[in-house]
C-alpha positions in Angstrom: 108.7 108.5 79.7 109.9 111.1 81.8 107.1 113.3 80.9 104.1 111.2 81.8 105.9 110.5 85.0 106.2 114.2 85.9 103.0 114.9 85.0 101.8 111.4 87.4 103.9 112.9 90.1 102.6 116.6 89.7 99.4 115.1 90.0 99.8 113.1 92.9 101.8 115.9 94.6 98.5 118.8 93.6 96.4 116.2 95.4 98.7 116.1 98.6 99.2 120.3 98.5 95.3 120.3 97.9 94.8 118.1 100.9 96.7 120.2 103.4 95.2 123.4 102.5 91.4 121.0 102.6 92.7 119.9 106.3 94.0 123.5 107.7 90.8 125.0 106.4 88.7 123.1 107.4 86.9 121.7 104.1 87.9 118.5 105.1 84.8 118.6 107.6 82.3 118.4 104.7 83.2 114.7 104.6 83.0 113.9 108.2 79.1 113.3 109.4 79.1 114.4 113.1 82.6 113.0 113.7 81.2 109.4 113.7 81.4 108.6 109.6 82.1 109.5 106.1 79.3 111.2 104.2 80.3 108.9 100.8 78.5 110.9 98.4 80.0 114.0 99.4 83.2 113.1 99.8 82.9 111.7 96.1 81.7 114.9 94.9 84.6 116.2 96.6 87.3 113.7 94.9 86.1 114.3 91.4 85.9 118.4 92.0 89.6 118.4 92.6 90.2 115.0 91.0 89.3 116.7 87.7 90.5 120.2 88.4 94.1 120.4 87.9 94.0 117.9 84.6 91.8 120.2 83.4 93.7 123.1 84.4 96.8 121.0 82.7 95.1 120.7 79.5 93.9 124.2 78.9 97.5 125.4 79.9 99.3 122.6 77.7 99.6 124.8 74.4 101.1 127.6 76.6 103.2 124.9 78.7 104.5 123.3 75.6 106.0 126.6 74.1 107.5 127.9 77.4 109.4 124.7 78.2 110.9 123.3 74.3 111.3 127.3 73.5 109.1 126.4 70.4 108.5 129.0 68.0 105.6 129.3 66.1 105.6 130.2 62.1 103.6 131.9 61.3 104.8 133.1 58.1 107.7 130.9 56.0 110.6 132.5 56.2 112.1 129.7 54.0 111.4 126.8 51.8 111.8 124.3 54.7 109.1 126.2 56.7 106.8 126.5 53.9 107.1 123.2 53.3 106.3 122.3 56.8 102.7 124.5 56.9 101.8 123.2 53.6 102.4 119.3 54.9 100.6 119.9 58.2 97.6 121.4 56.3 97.4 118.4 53.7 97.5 116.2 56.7 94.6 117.8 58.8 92.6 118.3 56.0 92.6 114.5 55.2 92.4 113.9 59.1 89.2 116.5 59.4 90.9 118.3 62.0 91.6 122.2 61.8 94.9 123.5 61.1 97.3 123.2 64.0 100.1 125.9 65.2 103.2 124.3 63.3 106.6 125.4 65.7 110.1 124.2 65.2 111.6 123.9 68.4 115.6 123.6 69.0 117.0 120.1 69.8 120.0 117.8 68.2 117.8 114.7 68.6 114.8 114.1 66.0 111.3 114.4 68.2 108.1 115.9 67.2 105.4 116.2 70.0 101.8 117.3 69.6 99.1 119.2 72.3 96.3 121.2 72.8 92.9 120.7 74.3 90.7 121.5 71.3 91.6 119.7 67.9 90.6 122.2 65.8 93.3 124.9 67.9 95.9 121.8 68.5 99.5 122.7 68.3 102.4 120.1 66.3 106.1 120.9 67.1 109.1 119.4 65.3 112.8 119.5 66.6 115.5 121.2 64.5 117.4 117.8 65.2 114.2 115.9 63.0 114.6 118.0 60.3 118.4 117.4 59.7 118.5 114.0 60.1 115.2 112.7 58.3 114.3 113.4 54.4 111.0 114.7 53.6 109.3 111.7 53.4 109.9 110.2 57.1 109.2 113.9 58.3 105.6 113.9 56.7 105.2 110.1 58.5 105.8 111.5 61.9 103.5 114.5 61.1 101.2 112.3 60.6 101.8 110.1 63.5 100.9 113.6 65.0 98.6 114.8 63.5 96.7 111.8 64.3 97.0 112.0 67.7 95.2 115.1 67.6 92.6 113.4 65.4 92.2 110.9 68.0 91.5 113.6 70.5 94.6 111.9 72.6 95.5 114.2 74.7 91.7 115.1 76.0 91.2 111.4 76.5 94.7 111.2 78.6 93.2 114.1 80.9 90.3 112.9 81.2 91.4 109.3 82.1 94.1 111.2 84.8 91.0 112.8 86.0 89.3 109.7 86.7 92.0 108.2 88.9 93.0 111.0 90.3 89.4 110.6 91.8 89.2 107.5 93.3 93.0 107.8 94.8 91.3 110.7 96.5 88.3 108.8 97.5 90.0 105.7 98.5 92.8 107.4 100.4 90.0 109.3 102.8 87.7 105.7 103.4 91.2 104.1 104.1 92.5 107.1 106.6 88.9 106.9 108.0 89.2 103.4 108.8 92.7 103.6 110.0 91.5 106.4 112.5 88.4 104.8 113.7 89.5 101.1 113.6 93.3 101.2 114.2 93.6 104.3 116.6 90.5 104.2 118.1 89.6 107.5 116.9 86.0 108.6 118.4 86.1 112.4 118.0 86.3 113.9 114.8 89.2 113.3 112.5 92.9 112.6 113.9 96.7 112.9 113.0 96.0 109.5 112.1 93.7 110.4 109.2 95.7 112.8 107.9 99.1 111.4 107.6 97.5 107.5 106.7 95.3 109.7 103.9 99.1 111.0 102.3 100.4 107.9 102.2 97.3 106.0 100.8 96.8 109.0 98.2 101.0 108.2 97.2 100.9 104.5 97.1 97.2 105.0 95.3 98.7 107.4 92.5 101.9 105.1 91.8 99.1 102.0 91.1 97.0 104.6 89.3 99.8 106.0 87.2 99.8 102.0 85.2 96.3 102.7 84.2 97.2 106.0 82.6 101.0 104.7 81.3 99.3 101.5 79.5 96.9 103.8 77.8 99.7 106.2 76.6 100.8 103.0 75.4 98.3 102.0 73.0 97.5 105.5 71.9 101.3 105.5 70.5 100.7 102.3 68.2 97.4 103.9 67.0 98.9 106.8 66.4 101.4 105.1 64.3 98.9 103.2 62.4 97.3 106.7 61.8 100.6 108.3 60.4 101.1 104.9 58.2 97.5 106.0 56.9 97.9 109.9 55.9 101.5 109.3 55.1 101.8 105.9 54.0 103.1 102.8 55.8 106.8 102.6 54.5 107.6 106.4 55.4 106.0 105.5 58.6 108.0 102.8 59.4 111.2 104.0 57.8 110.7 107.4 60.5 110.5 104.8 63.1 113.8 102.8 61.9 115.7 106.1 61.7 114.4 106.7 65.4 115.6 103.5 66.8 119.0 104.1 64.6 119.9 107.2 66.5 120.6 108.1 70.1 117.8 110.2 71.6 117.4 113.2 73.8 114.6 113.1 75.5 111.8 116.2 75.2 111.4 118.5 78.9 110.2 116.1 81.2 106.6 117.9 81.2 106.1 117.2 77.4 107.6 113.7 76.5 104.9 111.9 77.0 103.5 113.5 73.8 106.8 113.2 71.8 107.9 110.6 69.0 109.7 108.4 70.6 109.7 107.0 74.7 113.1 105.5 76.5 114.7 103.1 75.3 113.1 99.9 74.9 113.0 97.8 78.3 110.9 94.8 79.3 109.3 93.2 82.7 108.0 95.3 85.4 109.5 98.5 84.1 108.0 97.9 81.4 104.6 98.8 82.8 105.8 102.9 84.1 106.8 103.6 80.0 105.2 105.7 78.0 105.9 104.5 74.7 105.9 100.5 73.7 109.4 100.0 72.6 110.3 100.6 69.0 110.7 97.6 67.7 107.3 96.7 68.6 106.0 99.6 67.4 107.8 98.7 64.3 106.6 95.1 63.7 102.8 96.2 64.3 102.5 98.5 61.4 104.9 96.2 59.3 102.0 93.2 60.1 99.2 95.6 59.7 97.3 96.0 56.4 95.1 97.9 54.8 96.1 100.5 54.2 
């Protein structure tokens, strides 16, 4: 979890750098029609320029990103049977799932977590910890693989930018029209944009991206139990779910903050409102979808 909240955070906090650098150079003026009004339709071009822009920015850089921060390093030839075993599984399973072969890396970590990125599927990376590989046999390995793999297949990790993009546009364009109102209505405003705009457009674009950040957390949500289901299909069910019970089993150390999101396994399973800012449905759940699921 503590990954997608980073990255919600980051975003919000881009926004709020972008929008200070907007207000002291005066780009902020494009929005403002003669100081009486906002021009709508620019200011929406405006919100979905940089809306879009630094997820987009996020996803070409995630393959780079991932590396740097889990110190993940690529094989590129086997230097032993456990690494050759590793390409040879990851090929079988993007073959099956029509995806090009992903960078396999092995990344250093006592706790079992795999995590997969990349903004192209076909040039998608799939990392497994050191930790995964001593504690699971060969068959629970090749389930979360799969549960990977799949996430690639499902173009995941496109869909979550562009999804961040999305309401990282309208907490843009909502925070201006409610600091323009604010201004205008509440202080009276008549001459071009205030201290009142700026400082009520921060705190509508904060309290905005925390309601916007449940959008993006409830579809990193789902994507996990399809992503599961997908991993029960290249791998088959049972190794999918026994992965999942040796997950819940063992205490986990969670990935860098900026990849979990795109790990394994979430937090801890928790319920109520908190519930609503996780990234991953808790295990057990997780667990009695693919046990009730068939078909495959």
């Amino acid at each position: 979890m503590k990954r997608i909240m980073l990255f919600l955070v980051t975003n919000i906090a881009v926004i709020l750098v972008l929008s200070i650098v907007m207000r002291l150079l005066g780009v902020d003026s494009i929005l403002d029609q003669s100081g009486t009004g906002l021009n709508y339709y620019n200011l929406l071009v405006f919100a979905a320029l940089f809306g879009f822009g630094g997820s987009l920015i996020s996803l070409a850089m995630s393959k780079w990103t991932a590396k740097r921060l889990t110190g993940a390093r690529v094989i590129s030839s086997p230097q032993n049977d456990s690494q050759a075993w590793l390409l040879e599984t990851v090929r079988n399973l993007a073959s099956r799932a029509g995806i090009g072969m992903p960078e396999v890396a092995v990344f250093d970590s006592p706790s079992p977590n795999a995590f997969a990125t990349g903004m192209n599927r076909n040039k998608s990376l799939v990392a497994v910890s050191t930790g995964l590989l001593r504690r699971m046999n060969r068959d629970e390995v090749e389930a979360v693989l799969g549960h990977e793999v799949s996430h690639v297949a499902n173009g995941d990790m496109v869909t979550l930018t562009l999804i961040q993009g999305v309401v990282n546009t309208f907490v843009i364009f909502l925070s201006r029209v409610v600091g323009h109102v604010v201004d205008r209505v509440v202080l009276k405003n008549e001459e071009g944009h205030g201290i009142g705009f700026f400082v009520t457009t921060i705190v509508a674009q904060i309290v905005f991206g925390i309601l916007a950040s449940v959008i993006v957390l409830w579809f990193s949500r789902q994507r996990e139990f399809r992503a599961d289901a997908g991993g029960a299909r290249l791998a088959g069910r049972e190794k999918m779910i026994s992965a999942l019970e040796k997950l819940k089993a063992g205490a986990q150390e969670p990935l860098p903050d900026q990849m979990s999101a795109f790990g394994i396994s979430g937090k801890p399973a928790t319920r109520g409102l908190k519930m609503l800012f996780m990234s991953h449905p808790p295990l057990d759940d997780r667990i009695a979808a693919l046990k009730g699921q068939a078909g495959f």
